[in-house]
C-alpha positions in Angstrom: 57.2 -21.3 -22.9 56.6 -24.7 -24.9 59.8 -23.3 -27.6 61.6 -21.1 -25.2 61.3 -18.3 -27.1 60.6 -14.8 -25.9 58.4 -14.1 -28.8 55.3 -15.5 -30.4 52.7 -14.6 -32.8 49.6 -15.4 -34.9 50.2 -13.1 -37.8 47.8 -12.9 -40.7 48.9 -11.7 -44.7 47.5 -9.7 -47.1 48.9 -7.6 -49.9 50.5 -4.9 -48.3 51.0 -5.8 -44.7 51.2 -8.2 -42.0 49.0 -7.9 -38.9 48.9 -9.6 -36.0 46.0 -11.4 -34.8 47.6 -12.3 -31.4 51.5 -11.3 -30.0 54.0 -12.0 -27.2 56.5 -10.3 -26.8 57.0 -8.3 -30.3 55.1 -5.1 -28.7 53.8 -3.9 -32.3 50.4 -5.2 -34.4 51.6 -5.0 -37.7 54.8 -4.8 -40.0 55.1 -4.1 -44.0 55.3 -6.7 -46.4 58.6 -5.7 -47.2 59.8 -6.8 -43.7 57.8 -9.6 -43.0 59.8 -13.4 -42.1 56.4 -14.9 -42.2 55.8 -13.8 -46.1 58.4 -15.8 -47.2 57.2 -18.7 -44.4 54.2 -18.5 -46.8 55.6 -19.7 -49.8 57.8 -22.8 -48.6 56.1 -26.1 -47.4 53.7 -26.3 -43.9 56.4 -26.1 -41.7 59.7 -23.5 -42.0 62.2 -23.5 -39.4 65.4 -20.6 -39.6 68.0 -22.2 -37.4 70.1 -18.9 -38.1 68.5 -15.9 -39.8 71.8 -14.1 -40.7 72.7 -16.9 -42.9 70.2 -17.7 -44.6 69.5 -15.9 -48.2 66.2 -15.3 -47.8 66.1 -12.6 -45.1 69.8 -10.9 -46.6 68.9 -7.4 -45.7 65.7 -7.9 -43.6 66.1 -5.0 -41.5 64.2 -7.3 -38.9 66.8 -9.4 -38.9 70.1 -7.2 -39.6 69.1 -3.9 -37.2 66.3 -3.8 -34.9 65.3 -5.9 -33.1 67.8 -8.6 -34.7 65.8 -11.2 -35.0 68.0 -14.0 -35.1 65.8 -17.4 -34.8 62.5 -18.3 -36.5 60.0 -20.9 -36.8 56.7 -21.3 -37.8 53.6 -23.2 -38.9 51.3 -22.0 -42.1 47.3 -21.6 -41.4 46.0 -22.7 -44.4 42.4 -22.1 -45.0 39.4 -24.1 -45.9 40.0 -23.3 -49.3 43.9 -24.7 -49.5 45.5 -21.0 -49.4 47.5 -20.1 -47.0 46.6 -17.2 -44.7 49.7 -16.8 -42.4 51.4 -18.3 -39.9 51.6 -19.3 -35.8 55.3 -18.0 -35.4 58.0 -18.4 -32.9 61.1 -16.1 -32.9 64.2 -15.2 -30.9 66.8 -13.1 -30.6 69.6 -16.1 -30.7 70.0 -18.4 -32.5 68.4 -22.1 -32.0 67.1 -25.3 -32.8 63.9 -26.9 -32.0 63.2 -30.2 -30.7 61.2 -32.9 -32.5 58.4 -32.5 -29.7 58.7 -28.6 -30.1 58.1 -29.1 -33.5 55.1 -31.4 -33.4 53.6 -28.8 -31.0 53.8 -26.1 -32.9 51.8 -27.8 -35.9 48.8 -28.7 -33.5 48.9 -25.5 -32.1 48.3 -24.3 -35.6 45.3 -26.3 -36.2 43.4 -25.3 -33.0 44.3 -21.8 -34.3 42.5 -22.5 -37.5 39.9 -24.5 -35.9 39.0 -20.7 -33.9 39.5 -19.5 -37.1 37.4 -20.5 -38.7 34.6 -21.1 -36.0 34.4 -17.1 -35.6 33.8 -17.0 -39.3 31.0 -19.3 -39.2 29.9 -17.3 -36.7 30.1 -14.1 -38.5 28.5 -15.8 -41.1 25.7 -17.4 -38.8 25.4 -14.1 -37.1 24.7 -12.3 -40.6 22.3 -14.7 -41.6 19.8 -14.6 -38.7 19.4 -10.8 -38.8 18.9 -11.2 -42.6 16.1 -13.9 -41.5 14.7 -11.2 -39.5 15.2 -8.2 -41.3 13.1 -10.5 -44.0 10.6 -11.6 -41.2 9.9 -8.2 -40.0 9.2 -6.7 -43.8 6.8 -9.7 -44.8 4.7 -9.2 -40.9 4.6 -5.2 -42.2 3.0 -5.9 -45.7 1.0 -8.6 -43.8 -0.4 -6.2 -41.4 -0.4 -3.8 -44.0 -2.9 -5.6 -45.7 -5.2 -7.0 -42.8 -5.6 -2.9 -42.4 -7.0 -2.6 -45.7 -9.3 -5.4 -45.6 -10.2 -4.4 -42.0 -11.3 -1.1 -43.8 -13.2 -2.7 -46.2 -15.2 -5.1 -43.8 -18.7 -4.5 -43.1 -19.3 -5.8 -40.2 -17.9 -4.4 -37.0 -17.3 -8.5 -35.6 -15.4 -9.0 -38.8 -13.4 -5.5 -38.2 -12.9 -6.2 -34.4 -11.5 -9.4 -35.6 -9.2 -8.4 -38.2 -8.0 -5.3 -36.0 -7.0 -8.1 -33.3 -5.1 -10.3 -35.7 -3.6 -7.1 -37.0 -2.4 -5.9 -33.6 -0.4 -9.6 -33.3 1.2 -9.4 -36.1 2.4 -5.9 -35.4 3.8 -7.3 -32.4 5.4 -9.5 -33.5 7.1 -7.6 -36.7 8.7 -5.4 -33.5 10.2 -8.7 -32.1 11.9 -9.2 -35.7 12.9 -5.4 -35.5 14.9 -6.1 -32.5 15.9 -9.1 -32.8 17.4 -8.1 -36.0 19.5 -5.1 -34.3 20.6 -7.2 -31.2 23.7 -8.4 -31.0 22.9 -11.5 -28.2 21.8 -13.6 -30.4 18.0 -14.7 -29.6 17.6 -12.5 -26.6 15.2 -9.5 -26.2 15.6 -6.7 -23.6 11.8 -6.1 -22.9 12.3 -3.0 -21.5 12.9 -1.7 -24.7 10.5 -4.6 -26.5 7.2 -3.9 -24.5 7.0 0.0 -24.9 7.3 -0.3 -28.8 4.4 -3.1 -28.5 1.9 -1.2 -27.0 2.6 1.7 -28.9 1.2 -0.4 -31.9 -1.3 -1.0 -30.1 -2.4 2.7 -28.9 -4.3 3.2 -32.0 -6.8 1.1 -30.8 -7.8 2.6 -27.5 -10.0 5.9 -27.3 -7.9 9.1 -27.2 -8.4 10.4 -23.8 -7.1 6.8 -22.7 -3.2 7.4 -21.3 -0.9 4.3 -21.3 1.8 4.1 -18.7 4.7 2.0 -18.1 7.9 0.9 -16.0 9.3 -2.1 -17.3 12.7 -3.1 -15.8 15.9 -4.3 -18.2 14.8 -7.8 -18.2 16.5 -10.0 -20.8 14.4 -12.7 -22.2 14.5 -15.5 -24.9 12.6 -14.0 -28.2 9.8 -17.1 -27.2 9.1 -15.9 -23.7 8.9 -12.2 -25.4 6.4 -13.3 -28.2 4.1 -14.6 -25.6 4.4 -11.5 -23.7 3.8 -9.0 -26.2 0.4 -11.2 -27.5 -1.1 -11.0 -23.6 -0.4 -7.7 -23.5 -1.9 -7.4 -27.0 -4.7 -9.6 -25.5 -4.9 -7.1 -22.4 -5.5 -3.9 -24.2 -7.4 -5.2 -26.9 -10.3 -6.4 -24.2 -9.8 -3.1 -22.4 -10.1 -1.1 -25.5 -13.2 -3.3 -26.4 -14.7 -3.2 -22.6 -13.5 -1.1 -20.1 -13.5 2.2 -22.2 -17.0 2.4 -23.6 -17.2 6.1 -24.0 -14.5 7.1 -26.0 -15.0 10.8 -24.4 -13.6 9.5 -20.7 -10.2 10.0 -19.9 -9.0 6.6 -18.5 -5.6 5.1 -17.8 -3.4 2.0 -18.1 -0.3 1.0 -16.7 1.8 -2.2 -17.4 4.8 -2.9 -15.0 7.5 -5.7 -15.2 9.3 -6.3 -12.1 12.4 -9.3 -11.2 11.9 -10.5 -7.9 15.4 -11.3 -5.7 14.6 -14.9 -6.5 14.5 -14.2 -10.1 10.6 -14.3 -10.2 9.4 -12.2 -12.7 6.3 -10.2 -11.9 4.2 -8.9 -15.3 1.3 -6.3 -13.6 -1.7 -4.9 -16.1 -4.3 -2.7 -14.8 -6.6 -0.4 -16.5 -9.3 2.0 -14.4 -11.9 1.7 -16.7 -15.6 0.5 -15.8 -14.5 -3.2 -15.8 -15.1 -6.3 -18.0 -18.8 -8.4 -18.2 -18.0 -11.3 -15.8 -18.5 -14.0 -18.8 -15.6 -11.9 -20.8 -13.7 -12.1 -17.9 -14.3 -16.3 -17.0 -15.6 -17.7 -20.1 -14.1 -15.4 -22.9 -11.9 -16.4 -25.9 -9.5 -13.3 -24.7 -9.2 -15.1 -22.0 -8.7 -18.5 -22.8 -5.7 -17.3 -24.8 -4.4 -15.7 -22.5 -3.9 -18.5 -20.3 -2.3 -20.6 -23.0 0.1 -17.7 -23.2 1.0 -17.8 -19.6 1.7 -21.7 -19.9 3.8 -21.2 -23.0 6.1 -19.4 -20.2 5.5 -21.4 -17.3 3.5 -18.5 -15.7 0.8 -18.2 -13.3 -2.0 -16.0 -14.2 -4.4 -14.1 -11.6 -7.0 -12.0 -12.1 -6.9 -9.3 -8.7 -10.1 -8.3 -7.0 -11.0 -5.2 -6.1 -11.2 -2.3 -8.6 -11.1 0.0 -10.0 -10.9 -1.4 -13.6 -9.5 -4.4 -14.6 -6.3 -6.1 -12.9 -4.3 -9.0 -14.1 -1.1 -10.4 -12.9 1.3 -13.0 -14.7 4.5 -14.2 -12.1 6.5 -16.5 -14.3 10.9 -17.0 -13.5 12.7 -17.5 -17.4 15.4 -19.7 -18.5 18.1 -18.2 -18.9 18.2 -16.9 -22.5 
């Protein structure tokens, strides 16, 4: 509409081909080389206007311009990259011949630059895009070796405080090499889907409870920012570490615990834990360290945290609403 022309196209070059990155009105998404306007375009100055395409020398024989469609008019702007080469062209053609207006003309170049400006922000992108899930892909293989070797020196620990200890910090790391896992096979950039995040956390974390101990789940498709899911996964971590350590004492009771994350219609999110075991000592439960953590956790997402009454077991409940990721 701003050239009057029926036709206009972003068209990028490369050896053998033009394609088109966006088209009006031509109906195809590429042409050959051989019979591309736009690679002769290249090679002239930034700006090449074809008043008359059956006259000019250049395009004697095109078979865009002499059969079909006859392609009679053309005008067009080069995209030159970052790097001075040109990559193609922001074209306008016709089937009649024509000349543009000064304005027309001016248009057409800015035009051009914001189509380079997209250009090239969808590269950087790309480019930003590859480089966090290299980040993470790195993050996630140095927390493995780390909790690799916590394991080894949790095996060679005498004492069973030391253990207990180093099998806790072992457990948070773990969690957190599965946020890096996901967040490097995500493609919403710094956003976890916890219904997929949470299971894979706590089955790290099922080697610590007794085997006759069952873990259950039903966590809703809640997307999250990877912060709000780090302090997540380490109360939950928190949770079944303090089960494992209180509520299970004889490892040859079956027992169960079952984690559920509901959205609210106000956008409330509801995090429920609840083991059936024989319950906690009341100064693990008021004064403990598990605990105190656990409530820094809950402030890290704005959360409030309640510990239920009533049994059986041991009931906690975080209601917190994310930002929106």
């Amino acid at each position: 509409a701003l050239c009057g022309t029926p036709i206009s196209v972003v068209n990028l070059i490369d050896e053998h081909r033009q394609w088109f990155k966006a088209e009006v009105g031509l109906g195809v998404r590429e042409t050959p080389i051989e019979s591309s306007i736009c690679a002769h375009a290249i090679l002239e100055t930034d700006f090449v206007e074809i008043p008359d395409t059956l006259i000019d020398p250049r395009l004697a024989g095109n078979p865009l311009v002499s059969g079909d469609p006859g392609l009679r008019f053309y005008a067009g702007v080069l995209l030159v990259g970052q790097a001075g080469l040109p990559l193609g062209t922001l074209c306008v053609l016709d089937y009649q011949p024509r000349v543009l207006t000064d304005l027309q003309r001016n248009a057409l170049r800015v035009l051009g630059r914001q189509v380079m400006v997209q250009i090239e922000l969808r590269r950087a992108l790309r480019t930003a895009e590859l480089l966090r899930k290299e980040v993470d892909h790195r993050a996630k293989n140095s927390l493995q070796l780390l909790a690799a070797l916590t394991t080894l020196q949790t095996r060679a620990a005498p004492d069973p405080q030391t253990r207990a200890a180093l099998e806790l910090v072992r457990n948070r790391i773990a969690s957190l090499s599965e946020l890096h896992a996901l967040l490097h096979k995500t493609d919403a950039v710094g956003t976890i889907n916890l219904e997929q995040y949470l299971p894979k956390v706590l089955e790290t974390l099922r080697v610590t409870l007794p085997p006759q101990v069952t873990l259950t789940t039903d966590i809703s498709p809640i997307q999250v920012s990877s912060g709000v899911a780090t302090s997540l996964a380490l109360l939950v971590n928190e949770l079944v570490t303090n089960s494992a350590k209180h509520a299970f004492p004889d490892a040859a009771v079956a027992g169960t615990i079952r984690l559920t994350l509901t959205r609210s219609a106000d956008g409330s999110v509801t995090l429920h834990y609840r083991d059936d075991g024989i319950g906690f000592p009341p100064e693990v439960s008021a004064k403990g360290l598990g605990t105190k953590v656990m409530g820094s956790l809950a402030a890290q997402v704005s959360g409030k945290l309640s510990v239920l009454p009533g049994g059986p077991g041991h009931a906690v409940e975080l209601t917190f609403t994310p930002v929106p990721a």
